[in-house]
N, C-alpha and C positions, 0 to 999 in steps of 0.2 A: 877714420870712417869705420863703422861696424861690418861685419860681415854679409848683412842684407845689401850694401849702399852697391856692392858691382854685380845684384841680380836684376835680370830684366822681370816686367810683373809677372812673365807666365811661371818664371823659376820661383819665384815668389808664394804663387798659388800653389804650385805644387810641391812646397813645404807644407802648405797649410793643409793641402790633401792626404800626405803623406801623415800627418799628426807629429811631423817633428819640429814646427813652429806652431804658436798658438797667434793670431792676426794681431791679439793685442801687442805680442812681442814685437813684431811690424809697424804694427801704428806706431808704437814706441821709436824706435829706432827713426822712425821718418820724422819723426816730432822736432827729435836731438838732433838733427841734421839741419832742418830746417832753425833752431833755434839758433844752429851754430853757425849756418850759412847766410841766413834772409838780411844781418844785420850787412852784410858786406854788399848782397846782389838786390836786396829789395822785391821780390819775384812776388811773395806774399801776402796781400796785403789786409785778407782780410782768414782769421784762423779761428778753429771749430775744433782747438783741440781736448777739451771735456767731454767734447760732446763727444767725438770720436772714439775717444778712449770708452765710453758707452756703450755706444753702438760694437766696438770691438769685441767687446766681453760676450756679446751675441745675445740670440741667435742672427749669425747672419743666411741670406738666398745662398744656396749653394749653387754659383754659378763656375765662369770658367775664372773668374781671377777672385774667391771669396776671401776678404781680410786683406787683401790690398790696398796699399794706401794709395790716395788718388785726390786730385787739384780741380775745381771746378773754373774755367776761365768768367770773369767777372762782365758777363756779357752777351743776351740772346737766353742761354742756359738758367731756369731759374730753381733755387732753392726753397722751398717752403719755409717762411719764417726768416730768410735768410736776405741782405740786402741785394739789391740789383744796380750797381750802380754808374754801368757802362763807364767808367773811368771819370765820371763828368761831376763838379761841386755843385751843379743844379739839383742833381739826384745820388748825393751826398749819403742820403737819410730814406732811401726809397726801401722798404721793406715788401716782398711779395709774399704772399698768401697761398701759392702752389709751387707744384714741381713741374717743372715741364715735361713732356714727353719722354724726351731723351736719358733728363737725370733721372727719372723712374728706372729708364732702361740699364744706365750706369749701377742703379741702386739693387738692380735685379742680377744684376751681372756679378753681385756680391763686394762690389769695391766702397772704401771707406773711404768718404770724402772728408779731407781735413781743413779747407776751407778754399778761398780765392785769389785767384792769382791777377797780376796788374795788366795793365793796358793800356793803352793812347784814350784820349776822347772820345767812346763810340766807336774804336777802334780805326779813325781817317786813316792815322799814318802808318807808316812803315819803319816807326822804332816807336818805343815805351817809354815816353817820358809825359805825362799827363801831369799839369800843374796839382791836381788832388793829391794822387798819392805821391807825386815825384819821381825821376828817371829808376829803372830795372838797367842792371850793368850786368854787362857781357861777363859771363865766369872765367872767358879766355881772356879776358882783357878789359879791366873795371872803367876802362876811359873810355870804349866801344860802345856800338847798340847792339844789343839783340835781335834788333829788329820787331817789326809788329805785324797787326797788332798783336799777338799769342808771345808777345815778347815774355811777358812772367812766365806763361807756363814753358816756354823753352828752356830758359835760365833756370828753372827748378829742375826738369828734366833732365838737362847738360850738367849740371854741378853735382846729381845723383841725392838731391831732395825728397825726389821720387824720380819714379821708372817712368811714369807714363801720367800723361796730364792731356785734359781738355783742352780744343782751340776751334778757331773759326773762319773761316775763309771767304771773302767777300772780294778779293783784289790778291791774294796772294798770301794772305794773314795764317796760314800755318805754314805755307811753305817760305818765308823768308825770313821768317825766326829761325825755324829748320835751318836753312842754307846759314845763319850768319851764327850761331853755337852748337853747329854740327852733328845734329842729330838727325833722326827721319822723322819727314813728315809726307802723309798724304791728304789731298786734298778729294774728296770721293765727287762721283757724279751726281750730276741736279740731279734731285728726289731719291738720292739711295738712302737718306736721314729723315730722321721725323723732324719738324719744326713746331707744331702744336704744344699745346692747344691755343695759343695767344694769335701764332699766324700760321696761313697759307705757304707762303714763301719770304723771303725780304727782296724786294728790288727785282723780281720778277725771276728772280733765282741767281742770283749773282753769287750770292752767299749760300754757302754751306758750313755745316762744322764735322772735327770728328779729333784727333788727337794728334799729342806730338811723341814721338816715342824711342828709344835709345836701340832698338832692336823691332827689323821686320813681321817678326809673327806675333809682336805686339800689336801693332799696329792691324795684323789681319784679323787677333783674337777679337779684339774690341769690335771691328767692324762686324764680325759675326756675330756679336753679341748684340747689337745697337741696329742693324740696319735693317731694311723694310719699312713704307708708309705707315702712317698711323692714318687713325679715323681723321676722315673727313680732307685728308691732304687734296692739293687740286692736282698732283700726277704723281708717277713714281717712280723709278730708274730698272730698268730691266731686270728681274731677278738674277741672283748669280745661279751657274749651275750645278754649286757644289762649294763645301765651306774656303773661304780664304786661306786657312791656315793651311787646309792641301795641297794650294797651290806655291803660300810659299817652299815647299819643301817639294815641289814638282821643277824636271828642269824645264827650260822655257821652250827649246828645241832653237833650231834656227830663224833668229828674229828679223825682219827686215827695219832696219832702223834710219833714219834720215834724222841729219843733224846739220846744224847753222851755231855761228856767233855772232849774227846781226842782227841790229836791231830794228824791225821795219819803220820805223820815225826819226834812224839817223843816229839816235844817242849812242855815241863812242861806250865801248866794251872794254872795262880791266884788263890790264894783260894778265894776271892773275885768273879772273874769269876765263878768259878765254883758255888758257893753261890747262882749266880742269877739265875743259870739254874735250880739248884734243887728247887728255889724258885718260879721257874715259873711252874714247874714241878708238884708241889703240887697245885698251883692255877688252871691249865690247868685239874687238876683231882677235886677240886671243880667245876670247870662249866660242867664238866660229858664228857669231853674227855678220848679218852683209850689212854695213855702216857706209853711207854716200851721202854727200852733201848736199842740202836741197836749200827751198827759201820758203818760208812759212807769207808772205805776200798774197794777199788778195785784191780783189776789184774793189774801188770806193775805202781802201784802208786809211786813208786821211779823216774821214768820215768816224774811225773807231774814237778816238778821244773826244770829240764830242757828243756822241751818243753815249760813251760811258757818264762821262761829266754830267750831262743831262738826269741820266736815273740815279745817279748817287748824291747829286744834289736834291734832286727831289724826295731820294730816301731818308739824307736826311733834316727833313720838311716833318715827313710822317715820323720817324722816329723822337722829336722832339714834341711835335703837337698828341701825339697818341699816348704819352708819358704825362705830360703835366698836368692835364687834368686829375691824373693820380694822387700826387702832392698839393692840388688847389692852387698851386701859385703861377703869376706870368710870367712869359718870357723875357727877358730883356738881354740885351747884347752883354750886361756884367757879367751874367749868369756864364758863360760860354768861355772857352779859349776861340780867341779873335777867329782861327780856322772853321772852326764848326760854327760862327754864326756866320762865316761867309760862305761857307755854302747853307748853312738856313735861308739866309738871303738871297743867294742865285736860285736856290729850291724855288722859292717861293715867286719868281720871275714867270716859272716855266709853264707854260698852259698843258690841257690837256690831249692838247692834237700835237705840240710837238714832244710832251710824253711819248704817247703813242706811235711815233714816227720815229723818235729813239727805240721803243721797241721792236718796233718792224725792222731796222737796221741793224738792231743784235741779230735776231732771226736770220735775215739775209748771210750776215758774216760767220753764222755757225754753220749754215749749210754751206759755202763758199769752205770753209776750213775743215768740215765734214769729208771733202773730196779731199782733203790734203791724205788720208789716210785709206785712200782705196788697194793702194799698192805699197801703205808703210804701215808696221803694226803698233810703231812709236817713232815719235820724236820727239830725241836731247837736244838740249838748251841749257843754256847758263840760267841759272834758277835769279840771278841779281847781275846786274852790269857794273857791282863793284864789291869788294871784302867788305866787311862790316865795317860801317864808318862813325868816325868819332861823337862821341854825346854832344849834344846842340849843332850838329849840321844843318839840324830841319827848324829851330828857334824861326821865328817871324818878326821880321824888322816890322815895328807901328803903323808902319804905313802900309804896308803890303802884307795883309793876310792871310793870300792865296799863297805866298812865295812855296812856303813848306812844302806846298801838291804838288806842286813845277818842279821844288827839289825832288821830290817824293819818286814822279813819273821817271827822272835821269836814273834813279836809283830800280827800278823794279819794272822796266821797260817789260820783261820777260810773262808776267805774271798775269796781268790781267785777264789774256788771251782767253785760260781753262777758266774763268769764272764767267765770261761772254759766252762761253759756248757751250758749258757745261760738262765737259770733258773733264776726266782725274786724270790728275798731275801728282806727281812727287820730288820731293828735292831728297836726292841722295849724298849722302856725306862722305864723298870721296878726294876730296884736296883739301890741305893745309895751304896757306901763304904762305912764302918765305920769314912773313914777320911773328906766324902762327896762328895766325885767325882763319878759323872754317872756310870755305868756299865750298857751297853745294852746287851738283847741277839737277836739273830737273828735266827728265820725262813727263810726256804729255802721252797720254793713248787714247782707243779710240771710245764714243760715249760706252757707259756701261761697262767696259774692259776692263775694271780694277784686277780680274784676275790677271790677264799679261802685266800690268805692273806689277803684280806680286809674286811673279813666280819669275820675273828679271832682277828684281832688288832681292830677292833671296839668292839668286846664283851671285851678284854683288858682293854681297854683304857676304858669301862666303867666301868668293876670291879676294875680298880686299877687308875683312873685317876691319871696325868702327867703334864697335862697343865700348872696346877695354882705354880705348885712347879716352883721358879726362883731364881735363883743365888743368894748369898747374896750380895756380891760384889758390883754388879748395882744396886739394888735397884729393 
């Protein structure tokens, strides 16, 4: 590895400020890594490196991270000129003709995008094995997932590809690549990101994006950089009242924190999983937090699964009919992985009043789970009810092409929760398994609060650092 590969990107930029790295030397360095790593991990799948080298040579925005290299996740984010191909061999060949919002914002922030990283189908599942480009392998363990969907940009991240990579959160999709190759990820509040100019929201704000990252004040640079509405958003997440990066390096004082290892629909919990919580549980009562054990259970929570089921089948209905007229051609079940035409097909069941009655019953359980935090300022949780699990866990037997969701749900019981109610969550990288695969666990705070999540993962990450720990695999 070179000497860039164990900087996180702010150390990075400030070589670049300092005048003793030139960014092309960076782009360089990330190029040779990725050339030496992608053929083992697959993270990569679609690469921009001419162009980069280009753009390197400048001038670049002088922002907080300028001449850093950086991963655009292959999905939602769009690139001018660049493919869009949501994982999927429908939209194979789909070229778009703008930037979206966000990547302007990436592009202003001074970071050098060297191309696309893999995904599931549309990002359903909760690992990265997409028949188009083929499975992304765990850098702790090439027979593992990643996890999805942000599974490539995790595995670039964790193998030290690059520092800091794109991702997207709709069900859990930054924070369980996080948790399953050991990095940080946060997942921010409904409307603290732009989603323009293509939409509004997706799935009535289910989804969010922002990045996965090897170090905490990455994670807050970026969001500094990126966050606030754009034009014409339909709402926006409470301003912060003061840069994130302050806060990572602010301490958090004494936190009241509540914590569980259940999971309210029953599914059996890792002992592994469960390990990390009580592991964190103890250290969060050395730093002189009050930690007690509560139950995240609300009224009508049998009710949650299919109210989720309902908009994200419906989503995607809209995701697949809003696209094809693009390319001119129809749909057909070939075109698909059996999953994603099976929920095209339950989508396309759902009318518009029990839409709408799925909506109202997100509403209800976000204010029901709103109360959970009147007298707690967070609550840990096992970020996954299990260690990273082996490549083709989630495969779908011919006859059953919902199986993979049903695997899916045993797998990520934890996660839906913050994407229902909007709330930021983070999976923090604080336990190994016995066998050596990540287990993250995950804080939930309250809407708007990214700064208490980032001034508790900064006192974290300094009592247990994470960074320098890396794969053995790659080196």
């Amino acid at each position: 590895m070179d000497a860039f590969a164990a900087l996180d990107a702010t150390a990075q930029a400030e070589l670049v400020r300092r005048k003793e790295v030139k960014p092309l030397e960076l782009v360089e360095a990330a190029i040779a890594r990725i050339e030496r790593l992608n053929p083992k991990l697959n993270a990569v799948i679609d690469q921009w490196f001419d162009e980069a080298r280009e753009l390197a040579r400048g001038p670049l925005p002088q922002g907080p991270f300028t001449g850093v290299p950086f991963l655009l996740k292959d999905l939602i984010s769009s690139y001018a000129g660049k493919k869009l191909t949501s994982g999927s061999r429908f939209f194979a060949d789909l070229v778009v003709p703008h930037d979206s919002e966000l990547t302007q914002r990436y592009k202003r922030a001074g970071l050098v995008i060297l191309g696309k990283t893999n995904l599931p189908e549309f990002g359903i599942l909760p690992t990265t094995e997409p028949r188009l480009h083929g499975p992304t392998r765990n850098p702790w363990n090439l027979d593992h997932t990643t996890g999805g969907s942000s599974g490539g940009a995790a595995a670039a991240v964790a193998s030290g590809m690059v520092a800091i990579a794109h991702g997207g959160d709709g069900g859990g999709s930054i924070r369980i690549p996080a948790s399953c190759c050991g990095i940080f990820g946060l997942k921010p509040s409904r409307g603290r990101l732009p989603m323009g100019p293509d939409v509004g929201d997706i799935m009535h704000g289910l989804v969010t994006e922002h990045a996965l990252t090897r170090t905490v004040r990455d994670s807050a640079a970026l969001l500094d950089a990126t966050d606030g509405a754009d034009v014409g958003a339909p709402y926006a997440a409470p301003p912060k009242a003061r840069p994130y990066t302050q806060e990572v390096a602010t301490p958090p004082g004494r936190l009241r924190i509540a914590f569980t290892t259940r999971t309210n629909t029953g599914v059996p919990v890792h002992p592994e999983c469960i390990q990390a919580v009580e592991d964190t549980v103890r250290l969060l009562q050395e730093l002189g937090h009050t930690v007690e054990e509560g139950s995240l259970e609300v009224p009508d929570e049998e009710m949650l699964a299919q109210t989720f089921m309902t908009i994200w089948s419906s989503g995607a209905v809209v995701a697949l009919e809003k696209m094809a007229p693009l390319l001119g051609r129809e749909l057909t079940p070939e075109s698909f992985e059996p999953l994603t035409w099976a929920l095209y097909d339950m989508g396309r069941q759902n009318t518009a009043a029990s839409y709408l009655m799925a909506y109202d019953a997100m509403q209800r359980y976000a204010r029901a789970f709103a109360r959970k935090f009147v007298e707690v300022d967070a609550w840990l949780l096992p970020t996954l009810a299990e260690p990273p699990v082996p490549l083709g866990t989630f495969d779908a037997p011919p006859d059953e092409p919902m199986a993979p969701l049903f695997r899916a749900a045993a797998f990520t019981p934890f996660c839906p929760l913050a994407n229902i109610t909007g709330n930021p969550a983070m999976s923090v990288p604080l336990h190994w398994s016995a066998e050596g695969l990540p287990v993250g666990v995950q804080f939930i705070g309250r809407f708007g609060d990214e700064a208490t999540l980032f001034r508790l993962a900064g006192q974290l990450e300094g009592a247990r650092p994470w960074a320098a720990r890396r794969p053995p695999l790659v080196g």
